[in-house]
C-alpha positions in Angstrom: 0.0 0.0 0.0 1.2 3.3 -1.0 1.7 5.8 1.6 -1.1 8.1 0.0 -4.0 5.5 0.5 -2.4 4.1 3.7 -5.2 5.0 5.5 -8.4 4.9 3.7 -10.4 1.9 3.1 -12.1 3.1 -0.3 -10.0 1.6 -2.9 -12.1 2.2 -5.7 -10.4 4.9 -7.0 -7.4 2.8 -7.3 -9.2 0.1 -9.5 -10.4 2.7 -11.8 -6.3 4.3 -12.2 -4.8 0.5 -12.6 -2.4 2.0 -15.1 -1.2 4.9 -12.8 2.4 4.0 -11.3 3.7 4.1 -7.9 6.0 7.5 -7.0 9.6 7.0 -6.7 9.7 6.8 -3.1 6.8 4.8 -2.9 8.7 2.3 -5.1 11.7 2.4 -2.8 9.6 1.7 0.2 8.3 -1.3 -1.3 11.7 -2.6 -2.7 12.6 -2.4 1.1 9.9 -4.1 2.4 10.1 -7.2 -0.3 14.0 -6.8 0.4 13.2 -7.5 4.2 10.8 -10.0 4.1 12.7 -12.4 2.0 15.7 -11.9 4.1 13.3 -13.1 7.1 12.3 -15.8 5.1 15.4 -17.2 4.7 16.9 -17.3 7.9 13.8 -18.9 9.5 14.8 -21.9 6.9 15.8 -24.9 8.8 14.4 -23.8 12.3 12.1 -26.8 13.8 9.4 -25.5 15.9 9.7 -28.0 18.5 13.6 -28.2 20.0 13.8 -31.2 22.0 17.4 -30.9 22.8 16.0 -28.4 25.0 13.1 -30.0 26.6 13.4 -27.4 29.7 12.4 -24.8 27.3 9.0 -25.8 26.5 6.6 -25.2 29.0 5.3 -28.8 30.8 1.9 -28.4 29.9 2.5 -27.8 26.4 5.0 -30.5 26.2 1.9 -33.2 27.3 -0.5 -31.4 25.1 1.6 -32.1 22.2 3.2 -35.2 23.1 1.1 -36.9 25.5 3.4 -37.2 28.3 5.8 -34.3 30.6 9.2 -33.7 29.9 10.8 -36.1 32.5 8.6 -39.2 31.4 9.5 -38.1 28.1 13.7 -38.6 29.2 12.8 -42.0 30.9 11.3 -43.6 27.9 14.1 -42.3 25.9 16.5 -43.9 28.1 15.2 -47.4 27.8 13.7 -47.1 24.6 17.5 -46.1 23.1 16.7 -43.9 20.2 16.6 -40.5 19.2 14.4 -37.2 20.8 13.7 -36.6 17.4 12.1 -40.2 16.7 10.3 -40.6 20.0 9.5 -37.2 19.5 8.3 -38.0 16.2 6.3 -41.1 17.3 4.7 -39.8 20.1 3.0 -37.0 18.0 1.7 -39.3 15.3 0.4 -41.9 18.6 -1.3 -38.6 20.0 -2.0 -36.5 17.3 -2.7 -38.9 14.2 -0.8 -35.8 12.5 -0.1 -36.6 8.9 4.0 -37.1 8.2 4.2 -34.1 6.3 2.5 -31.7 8.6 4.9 -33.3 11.8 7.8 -32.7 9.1 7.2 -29.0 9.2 7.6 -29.6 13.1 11.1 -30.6 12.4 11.7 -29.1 9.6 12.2 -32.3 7.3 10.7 -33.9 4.6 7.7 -36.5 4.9 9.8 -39.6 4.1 12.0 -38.5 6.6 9.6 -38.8 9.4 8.4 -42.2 8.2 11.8 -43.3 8.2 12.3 -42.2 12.1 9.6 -43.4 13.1 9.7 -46.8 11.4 13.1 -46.9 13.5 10.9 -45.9 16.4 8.8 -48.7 16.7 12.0 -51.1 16.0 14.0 -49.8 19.1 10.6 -49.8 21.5 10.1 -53.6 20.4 13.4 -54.5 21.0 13.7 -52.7 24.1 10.8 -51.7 25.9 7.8 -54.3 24.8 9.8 -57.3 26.2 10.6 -55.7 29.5 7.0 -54.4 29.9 4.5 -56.7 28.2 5.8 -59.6 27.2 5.5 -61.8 30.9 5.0 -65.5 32.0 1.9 -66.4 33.4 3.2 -66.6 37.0 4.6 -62.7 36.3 0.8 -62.2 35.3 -0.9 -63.9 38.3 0.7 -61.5 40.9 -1.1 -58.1 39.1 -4.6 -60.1 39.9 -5.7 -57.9 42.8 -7.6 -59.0 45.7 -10.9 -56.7 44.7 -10.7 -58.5 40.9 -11.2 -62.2 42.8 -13.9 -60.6 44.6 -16.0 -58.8 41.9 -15.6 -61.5 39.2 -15.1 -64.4 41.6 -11.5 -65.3 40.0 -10.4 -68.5 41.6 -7.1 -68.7 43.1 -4.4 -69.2 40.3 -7.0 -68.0 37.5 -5.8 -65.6 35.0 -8.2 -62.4 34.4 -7.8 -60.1 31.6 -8.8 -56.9 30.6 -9.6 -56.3 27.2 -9.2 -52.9 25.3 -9.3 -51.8 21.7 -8.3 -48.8 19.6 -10.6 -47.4 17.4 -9.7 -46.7 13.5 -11.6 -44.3 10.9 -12.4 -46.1 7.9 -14.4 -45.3 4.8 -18.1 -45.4 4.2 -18.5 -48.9 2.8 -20.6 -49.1 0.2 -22.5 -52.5 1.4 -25.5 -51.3 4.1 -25.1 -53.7 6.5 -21.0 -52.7 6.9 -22.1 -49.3 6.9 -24.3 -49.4 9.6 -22.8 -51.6 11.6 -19.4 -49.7 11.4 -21.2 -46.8 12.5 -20.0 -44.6 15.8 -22.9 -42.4 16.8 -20.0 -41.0 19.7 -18.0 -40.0 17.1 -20.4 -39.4 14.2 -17.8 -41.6 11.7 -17.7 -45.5 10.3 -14.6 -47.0 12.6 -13.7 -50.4 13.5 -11.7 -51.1 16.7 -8.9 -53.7 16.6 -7.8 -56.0 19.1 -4.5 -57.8 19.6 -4.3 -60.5 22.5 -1.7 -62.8 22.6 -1.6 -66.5 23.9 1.3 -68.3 25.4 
């Protein structure tokens, strides 16, 4: 905007005088201003918005809202899990989020394929390191999480297992066949979804 019609908010005289040409100084002004906004541009290239080398900096509440957990739970499941802030990081925010890889890429400022890749390494290192110290146990290790109140309520015998059984829920598609349709159905969420369950057997 030219400093003459800075101010006003009746630009019609300017549609009807498209050929008239900016002053000299006007024409300097803006030079400036495209001049300065590119050079802002181009140092903001390569800055991450999230900088998880410096967890302290982000405030705790933010932190969870983002990655579903506070800064010093994040460190302790970085520690056993053995991979990168940036690939925990990475997971976490897809796990909470469901963010698409591209929009957690302009997070980090990287690419799409790049987030895939870290966290594809992600779930490797938490397999390998976390899901056989925390869920893969004997039936005895089992037994000693059945509490007193759970043999009351569900009248569990003495060396019974009980298990509780949860699911995730996934969007999926409006199917074309009625029957799928409405049974797939969530009047909670207003969407077709299907849950999945995984319990394994030894």
């Amino acid at each position: 905007m030219c400093t003459t019609h800075a101010g006003t908010t009746d630009w019609s005289t300017l549609v009807a005088q498209i050929n008239s040409q900016a002053s000299e100084a006007d024409s300097k002004a803006i030079f400036k201003l495209q001049h300065e906004y590119a050079n802002r541009l181009e140092s903001r290239q390569g800055i991450a918005y999230f900088d998880l080398e410096n967890l302290e900096t982000m405030k705790p509440s933010l932190f969870r809202m983002w990655f579903g957990f506070y800064p010093p739970q994040f460190a302790r499941i970085l520690a056993e899990a053995g991979c990168t802030k940036r690939q925990l990081g990475m997971f976490l925010l897809k796990m909470r989020n469901n963010m698409p890889n591209q929009n957690i890429g302009s997070l980090f400022s990287c690419g799409d394929t790049l987030v895939g890749e870290e966290i594809q390494l992600a779930v490797r290192l938490m397999l390998r390191n976390i899901v056989p110290r925390y869920l893969e146990q004997t039936r005895d290790q089992l037994l000693q999480h059945v509490d007193p109140t759970t043999q009351l309520l569900f009248d569990v015998e003495p060396g019974q297992l009980s298990t509780g059984w949860d699911g995730s829920y996934r969007f999926m598609e409006r199917s074309t066949n009625f029957n799928v349709q409405t049974d797939s159905f969530s009047t909670h969420k207003n969407a077709n979804i299907y849950k999945v369950r995984s319990i394994p057997f030894s």
